[in-house]
TIBA-438141 format. One record per residue (C-alpha): y negated, z negated, x negated. Coordinates in pm, 1 decimal, padded with zeros to 6 digits, m for minus. Layout:
! TIBA-438141
<atom <Y; Z; X>>
...
! end
This chain:
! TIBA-438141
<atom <m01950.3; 02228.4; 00268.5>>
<atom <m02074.8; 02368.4; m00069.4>>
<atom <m02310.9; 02047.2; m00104.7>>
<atom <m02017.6; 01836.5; m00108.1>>
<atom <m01832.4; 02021.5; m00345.6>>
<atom <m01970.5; 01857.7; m00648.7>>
<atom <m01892.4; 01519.8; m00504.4>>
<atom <m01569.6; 01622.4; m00460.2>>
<atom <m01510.8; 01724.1; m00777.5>>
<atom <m01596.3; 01341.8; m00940.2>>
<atom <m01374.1; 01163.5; m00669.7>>
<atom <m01107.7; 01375.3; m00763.5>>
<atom <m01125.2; 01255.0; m01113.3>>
<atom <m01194.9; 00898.6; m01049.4>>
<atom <m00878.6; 00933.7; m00902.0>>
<atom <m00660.0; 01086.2; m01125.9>>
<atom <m00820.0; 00942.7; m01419.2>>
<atom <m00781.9; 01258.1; m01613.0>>
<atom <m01028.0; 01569.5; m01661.7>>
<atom <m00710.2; 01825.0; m01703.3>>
<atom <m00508.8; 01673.3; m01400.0>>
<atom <m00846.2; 01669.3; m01166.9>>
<atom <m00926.1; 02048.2; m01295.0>>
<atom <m00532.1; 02131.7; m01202.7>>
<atom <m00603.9; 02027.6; m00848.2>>
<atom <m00903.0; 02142.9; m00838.2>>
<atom <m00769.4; 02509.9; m00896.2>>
<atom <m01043.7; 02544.5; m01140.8>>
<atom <m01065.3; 02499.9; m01554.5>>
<atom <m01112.6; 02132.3; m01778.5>>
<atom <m01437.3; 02323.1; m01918.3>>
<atom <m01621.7; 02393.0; m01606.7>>
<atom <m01488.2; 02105.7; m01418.2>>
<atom <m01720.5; 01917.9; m01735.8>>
<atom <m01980.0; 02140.3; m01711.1>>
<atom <m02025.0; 02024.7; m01361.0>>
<atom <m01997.1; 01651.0; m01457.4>>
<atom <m02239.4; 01635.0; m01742.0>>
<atom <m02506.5; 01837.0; m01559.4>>
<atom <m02493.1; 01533.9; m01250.0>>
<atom <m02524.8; 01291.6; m01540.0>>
<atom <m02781.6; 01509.1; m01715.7>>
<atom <m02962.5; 01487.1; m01344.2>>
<atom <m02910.5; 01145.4; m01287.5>>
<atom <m03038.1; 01033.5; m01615.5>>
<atom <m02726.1; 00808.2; m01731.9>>
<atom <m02358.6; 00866.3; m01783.0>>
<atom <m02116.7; 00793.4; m01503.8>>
<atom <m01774.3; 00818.7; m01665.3>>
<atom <m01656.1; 00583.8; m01979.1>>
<atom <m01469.1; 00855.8; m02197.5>>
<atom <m01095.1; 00733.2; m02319.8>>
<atom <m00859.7; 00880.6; m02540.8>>
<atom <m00632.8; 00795.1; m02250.7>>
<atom <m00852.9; 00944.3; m01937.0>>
<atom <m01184.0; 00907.2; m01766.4>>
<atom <m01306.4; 00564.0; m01557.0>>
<atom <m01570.0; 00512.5; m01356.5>>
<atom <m01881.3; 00333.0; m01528.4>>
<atom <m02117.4; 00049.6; m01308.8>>
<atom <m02306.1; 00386.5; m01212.3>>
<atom <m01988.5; 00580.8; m01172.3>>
<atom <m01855.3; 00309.8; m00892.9>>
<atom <m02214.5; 00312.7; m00735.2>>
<atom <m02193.0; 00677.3; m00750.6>>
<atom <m01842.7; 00700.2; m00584.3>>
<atom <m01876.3; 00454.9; m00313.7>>
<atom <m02176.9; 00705.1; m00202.3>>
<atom <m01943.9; 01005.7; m00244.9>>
<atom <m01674.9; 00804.6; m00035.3>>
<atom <m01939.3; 00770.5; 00224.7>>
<atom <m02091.0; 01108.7; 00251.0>>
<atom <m01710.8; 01257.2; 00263.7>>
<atom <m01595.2; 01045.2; 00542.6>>
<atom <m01878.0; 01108.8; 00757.4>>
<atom <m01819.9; 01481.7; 00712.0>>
<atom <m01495.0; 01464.4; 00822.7>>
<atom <m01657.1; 01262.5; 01134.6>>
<atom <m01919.4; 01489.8; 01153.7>>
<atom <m01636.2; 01825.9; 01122.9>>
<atom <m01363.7; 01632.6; 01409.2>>
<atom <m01617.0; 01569.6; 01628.1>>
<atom <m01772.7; 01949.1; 01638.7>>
<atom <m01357.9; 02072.8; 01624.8>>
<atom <m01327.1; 01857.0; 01896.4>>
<atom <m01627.1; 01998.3; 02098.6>>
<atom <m01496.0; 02323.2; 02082.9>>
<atom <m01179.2; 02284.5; 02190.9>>
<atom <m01001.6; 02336.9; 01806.6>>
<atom <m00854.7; 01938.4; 01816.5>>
<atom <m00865.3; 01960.1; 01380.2>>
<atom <m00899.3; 01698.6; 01140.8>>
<atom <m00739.5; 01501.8; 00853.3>>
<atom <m00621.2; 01170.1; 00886.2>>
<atom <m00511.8; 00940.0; 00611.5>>
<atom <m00314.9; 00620.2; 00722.4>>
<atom <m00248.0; 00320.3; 00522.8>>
<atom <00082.4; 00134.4; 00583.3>>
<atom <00358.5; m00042.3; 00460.7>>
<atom <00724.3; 00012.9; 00384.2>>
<atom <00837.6; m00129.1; 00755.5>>
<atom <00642.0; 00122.9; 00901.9>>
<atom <00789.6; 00423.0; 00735.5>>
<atom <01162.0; 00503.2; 00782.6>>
<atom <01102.0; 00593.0; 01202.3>>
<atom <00838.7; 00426.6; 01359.1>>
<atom <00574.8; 00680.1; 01199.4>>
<atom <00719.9; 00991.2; 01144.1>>
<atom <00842.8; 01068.3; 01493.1>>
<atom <00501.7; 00999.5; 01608.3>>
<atom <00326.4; 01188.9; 01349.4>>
<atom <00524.5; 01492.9; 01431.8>>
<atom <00479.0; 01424.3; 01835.8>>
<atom <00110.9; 01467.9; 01766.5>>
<atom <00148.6; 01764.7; 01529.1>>
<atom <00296.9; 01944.1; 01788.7>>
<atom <00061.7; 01876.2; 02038.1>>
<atom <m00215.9; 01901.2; 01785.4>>
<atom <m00128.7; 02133.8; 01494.4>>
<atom <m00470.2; 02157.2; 01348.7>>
<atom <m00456.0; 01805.4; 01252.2>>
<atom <m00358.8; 01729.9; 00897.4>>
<atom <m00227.1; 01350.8; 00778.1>>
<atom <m00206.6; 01172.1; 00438.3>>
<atom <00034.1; 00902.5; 00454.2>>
<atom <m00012.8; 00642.7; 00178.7>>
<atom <00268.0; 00323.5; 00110.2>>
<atom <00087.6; 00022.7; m00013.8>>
<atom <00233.5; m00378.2; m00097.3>>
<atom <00139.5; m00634.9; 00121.8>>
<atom <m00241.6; m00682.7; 00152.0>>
<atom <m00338.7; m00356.9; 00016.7>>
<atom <m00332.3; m00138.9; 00258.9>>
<atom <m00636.8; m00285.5; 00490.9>>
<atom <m00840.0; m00274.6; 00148.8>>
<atom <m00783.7; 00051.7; 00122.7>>
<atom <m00994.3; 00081.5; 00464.7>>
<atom <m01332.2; m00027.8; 00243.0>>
<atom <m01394.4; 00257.8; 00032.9>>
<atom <m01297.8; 00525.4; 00315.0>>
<atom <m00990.8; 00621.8; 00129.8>>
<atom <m00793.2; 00557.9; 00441.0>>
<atom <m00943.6; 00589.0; 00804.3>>
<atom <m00639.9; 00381.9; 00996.3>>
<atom <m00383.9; 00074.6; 00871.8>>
<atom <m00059.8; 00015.9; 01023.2>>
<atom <00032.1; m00287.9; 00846.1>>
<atom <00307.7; m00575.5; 00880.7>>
<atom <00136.2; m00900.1; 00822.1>>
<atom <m00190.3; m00816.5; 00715.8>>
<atom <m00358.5; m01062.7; 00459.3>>
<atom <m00708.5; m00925.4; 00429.3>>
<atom <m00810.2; m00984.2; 00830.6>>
<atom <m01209.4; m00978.0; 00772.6>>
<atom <m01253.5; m00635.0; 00697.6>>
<atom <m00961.8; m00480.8; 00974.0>>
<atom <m01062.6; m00426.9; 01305.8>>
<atom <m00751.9; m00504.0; 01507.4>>
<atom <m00686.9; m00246.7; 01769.8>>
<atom <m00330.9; m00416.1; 01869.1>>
<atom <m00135.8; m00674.9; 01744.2>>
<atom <00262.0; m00672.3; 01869.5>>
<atom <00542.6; m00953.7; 01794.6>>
<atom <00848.5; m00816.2; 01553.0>>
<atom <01166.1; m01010.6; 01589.7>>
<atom <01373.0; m01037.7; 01220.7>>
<atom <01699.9; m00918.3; 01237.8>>
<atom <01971.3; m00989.5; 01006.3>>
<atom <02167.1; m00653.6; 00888.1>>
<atom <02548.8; m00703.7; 00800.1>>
<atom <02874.9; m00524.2; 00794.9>>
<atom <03006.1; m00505.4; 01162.5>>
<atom <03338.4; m00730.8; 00962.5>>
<atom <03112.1; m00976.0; 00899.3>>
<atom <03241.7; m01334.4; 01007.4>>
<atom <02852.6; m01387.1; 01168.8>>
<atom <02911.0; m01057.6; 01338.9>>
<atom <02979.9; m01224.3; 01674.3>>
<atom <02707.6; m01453.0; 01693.8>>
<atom <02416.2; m01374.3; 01914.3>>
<atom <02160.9; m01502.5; 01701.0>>
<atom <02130.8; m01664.1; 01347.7>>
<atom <02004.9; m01989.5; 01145.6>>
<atom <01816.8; m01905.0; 00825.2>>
<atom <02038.2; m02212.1; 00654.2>>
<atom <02373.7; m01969.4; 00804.2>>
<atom <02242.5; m01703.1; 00664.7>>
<atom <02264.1; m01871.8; 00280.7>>
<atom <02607.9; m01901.9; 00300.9>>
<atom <02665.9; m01555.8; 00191.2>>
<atom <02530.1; m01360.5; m00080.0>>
<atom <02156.3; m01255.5; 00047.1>>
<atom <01955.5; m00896.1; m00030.9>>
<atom <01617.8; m00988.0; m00021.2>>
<atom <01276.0; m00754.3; m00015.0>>
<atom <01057.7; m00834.3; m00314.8>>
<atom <00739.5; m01118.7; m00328.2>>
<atom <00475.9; m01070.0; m00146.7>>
<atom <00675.7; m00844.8; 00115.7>>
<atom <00599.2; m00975.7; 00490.8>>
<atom <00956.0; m01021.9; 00553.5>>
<atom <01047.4; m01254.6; 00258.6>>
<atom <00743.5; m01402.4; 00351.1>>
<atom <00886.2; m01502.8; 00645.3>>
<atom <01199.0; m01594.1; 00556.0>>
<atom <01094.0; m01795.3; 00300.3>>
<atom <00857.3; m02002.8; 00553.1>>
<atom <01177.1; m02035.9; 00748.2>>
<atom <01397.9; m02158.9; 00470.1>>
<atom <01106.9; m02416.3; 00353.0>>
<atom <01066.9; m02535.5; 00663.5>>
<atom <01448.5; m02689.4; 00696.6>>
<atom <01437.8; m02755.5; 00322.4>>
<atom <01630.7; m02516.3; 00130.4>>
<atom <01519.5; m02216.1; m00128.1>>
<atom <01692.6; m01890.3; m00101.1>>
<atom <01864.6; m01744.3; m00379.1>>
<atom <01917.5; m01368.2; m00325.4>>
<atom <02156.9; m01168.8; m00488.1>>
<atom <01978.5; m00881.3; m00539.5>>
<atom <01581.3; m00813.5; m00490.8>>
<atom <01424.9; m00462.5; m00413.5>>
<atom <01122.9; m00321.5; m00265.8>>
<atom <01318.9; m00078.5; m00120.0>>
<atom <01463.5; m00186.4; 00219.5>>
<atom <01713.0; 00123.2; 00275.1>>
<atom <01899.3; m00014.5; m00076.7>>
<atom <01892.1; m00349.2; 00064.0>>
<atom <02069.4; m00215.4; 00408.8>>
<atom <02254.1; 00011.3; 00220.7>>
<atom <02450.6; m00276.4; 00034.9>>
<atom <02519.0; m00485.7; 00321.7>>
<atom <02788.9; m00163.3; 00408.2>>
<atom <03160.6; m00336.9; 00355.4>>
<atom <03043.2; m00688.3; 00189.1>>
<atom <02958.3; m00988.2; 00307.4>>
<atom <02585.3; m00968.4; 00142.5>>
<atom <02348.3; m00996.4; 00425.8>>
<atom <01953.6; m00771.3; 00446.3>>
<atom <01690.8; m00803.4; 00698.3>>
<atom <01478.2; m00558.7; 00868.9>>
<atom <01228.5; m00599.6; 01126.8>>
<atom <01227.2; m00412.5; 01483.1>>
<atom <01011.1; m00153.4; 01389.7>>
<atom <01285.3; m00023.1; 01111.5>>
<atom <01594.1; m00107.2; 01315.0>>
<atom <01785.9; 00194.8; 01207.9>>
<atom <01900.2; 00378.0; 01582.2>>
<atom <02234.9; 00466.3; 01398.4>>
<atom <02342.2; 00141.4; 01272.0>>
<atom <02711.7; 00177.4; 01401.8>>
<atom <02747.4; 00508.1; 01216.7>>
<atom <02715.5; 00269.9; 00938.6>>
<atom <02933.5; 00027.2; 01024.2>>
<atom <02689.8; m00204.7; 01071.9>>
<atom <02513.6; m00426.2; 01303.7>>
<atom <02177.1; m00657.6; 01372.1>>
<atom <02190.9; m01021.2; 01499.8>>
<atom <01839.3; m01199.5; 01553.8>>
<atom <01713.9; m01464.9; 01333.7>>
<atom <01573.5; m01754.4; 01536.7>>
<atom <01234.5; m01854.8; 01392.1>>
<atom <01151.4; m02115.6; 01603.9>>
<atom <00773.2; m02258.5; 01416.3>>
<atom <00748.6; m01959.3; 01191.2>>
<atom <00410.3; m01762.1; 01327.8>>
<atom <00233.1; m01451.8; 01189.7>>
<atom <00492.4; m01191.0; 01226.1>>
<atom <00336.2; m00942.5; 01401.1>>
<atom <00251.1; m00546.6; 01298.1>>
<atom <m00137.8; m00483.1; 01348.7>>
<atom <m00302.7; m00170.6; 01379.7>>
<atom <m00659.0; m00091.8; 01326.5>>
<atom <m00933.4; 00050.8; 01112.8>>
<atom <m01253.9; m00089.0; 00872.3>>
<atom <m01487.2; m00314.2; 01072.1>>
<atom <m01822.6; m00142.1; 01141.5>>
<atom <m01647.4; 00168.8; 01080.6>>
<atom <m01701.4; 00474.3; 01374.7>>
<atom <m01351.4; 00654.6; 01292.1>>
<atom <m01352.9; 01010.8; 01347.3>>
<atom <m01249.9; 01220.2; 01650.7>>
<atom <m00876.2; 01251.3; 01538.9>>
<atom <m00808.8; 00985.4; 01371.6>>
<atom <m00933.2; 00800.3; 01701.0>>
<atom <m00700.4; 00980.1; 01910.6>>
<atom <m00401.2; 00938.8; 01656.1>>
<atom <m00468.3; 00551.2; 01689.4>>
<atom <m00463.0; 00555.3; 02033.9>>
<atom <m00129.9; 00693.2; 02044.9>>
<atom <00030.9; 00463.0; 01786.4>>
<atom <m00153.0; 00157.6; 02013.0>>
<atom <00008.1; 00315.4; 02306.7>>
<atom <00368.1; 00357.0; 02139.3>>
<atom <00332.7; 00024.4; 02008.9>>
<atom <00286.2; m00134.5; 02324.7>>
<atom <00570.6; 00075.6; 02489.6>>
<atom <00851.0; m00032.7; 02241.5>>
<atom <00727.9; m00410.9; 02156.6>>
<atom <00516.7; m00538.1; 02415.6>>
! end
């Protein structure tokens, strides 16, 4: 939509924070793309960008100004996946917020399950820390969140909400390898890789390890839970993933997942939704109800 265009051309660079890098995905030059900005602040009668040697930011009336963009884009895309949808054409973007437990299976397999059924439909997959992701919902950015314990609950509407048991990854030498489920204060025995603050699942663990009065000390600390798994391969160091990123091949790694029992630790679940208030568009509607439906197949 040509009207749009314009609009689309300030998001762009409140995003990037750079004239040149906006004008490079733009597919058009740094001159013109300026042209176009100072004749919407000529129009609108103030400026709407503060000018750095290091980029471009949003002003008061440059965040007023996006927030409407953000608004008028999302209900095109509405407005365009409801009319594809009419006539039979099943298009549409879809950008999903989640978080790193989401990622490594749980979402790709069903992304490319609905891709084939739906090929028209393109996705924008964003990874965001703990609590970000459902604020990503308020601007429009993102139509759906797929997040492991959510902190900002006001603003998500909860479509489903399913239980994830914590399991403790280790070589299949271990000496906890037999056991059919594990302590947290067991666990500290041996040296611990541990997901980085504010993570959900070092959340969790630390709850449990408060709650019988001991702190853990991990070995190593990463936001990346494949390293962490990774390193648990012929040691005695011991990761933890949830059910949602069990990896299917474990063995092939000569490892395996035990349970932890966290009897009195509540909260861990992985919720799925979109922005309160919010009437989602035609596909990402129909992606949700898949991942609500696939949800409830493997965890409830």
């Amino acid at each position: 939509m040509r009207h749009l265009l314009v609009l689309k051309y300030i998001e762009k660079i409140a995003r990037t924070g750079s004239l040149r890098s906006a004008a490079d995905e733009l597919n058009i030059t740094p001159s013109a793309l300026n042209r176009r900005i100072l004749g919407i602040e000529e129009e609108l009668g103030v400026e709407i960008f503060e000018r750095h040697p290091s980029g471009l930011r949003p002003n008061i009336a440059g965040e007023i100004l996006l927030k409407h963009i953000r608004d008028q884009i999302a209900d095109m895309d509405r407005v365009k996946s409801r009319i594809a949808d009419l006539s039979g054409m099943r298009a549409g973007h879809i950008n999903i917020a989640t978080t790193r437990e989401v990622v490594p299976f749980f979402l790709p397999a069903l992304i490319k399950r609905h891709l084939t059924e739906f090929p028209a439909v393109t996705f924008g997959v964003s990874l965001y820390e703990r609590g970000e992701a459902e604020a990503s919902l308020i601007d429009n950015t993102n139509d759906i969140a797929i997040v492991f314990e959510p902190i900002r609950l006001t603003e998500l509407q909860i479509v489903n909400s399913v239980p994830q048991t914590l399991y403790c990854i280790m070589s299949s030498e271990h000496p906890l390898a037999g056991q059919k489920a594990l302590k947290i204060y067991e666990c500290t025995e041996y040296p611990l890789l541990l997901p980085k603050r504010p993570e959900g699942i070092r959340r969790i663990l630390d709850a449990a390890a408060s709650k019988v009065g001991i702190t853990l000390e991990p070995a190593v600390e990463s936001n990346s839970l494949d390293l962490l798994r990774l390193m648990s391969q012929d040691s005695e160091a011991l990761s933890f993933c949830l059910a949602i990123n069990l990896r299917p091949q474990l063995a092939e790694d000569h490892l395996i997942a035990v349970p932890v029992d966290l009897k009195g630790i509540s909260a861990n679940a992985l919720i799925s939704g979109y922005l309160r208030g919010r009437a989602l568009p035609v596909a990402a509607a129909r992606f949700l109800e898949s991942v609500n439906k696939e949800l409830s197949l493997q965890f409830s």
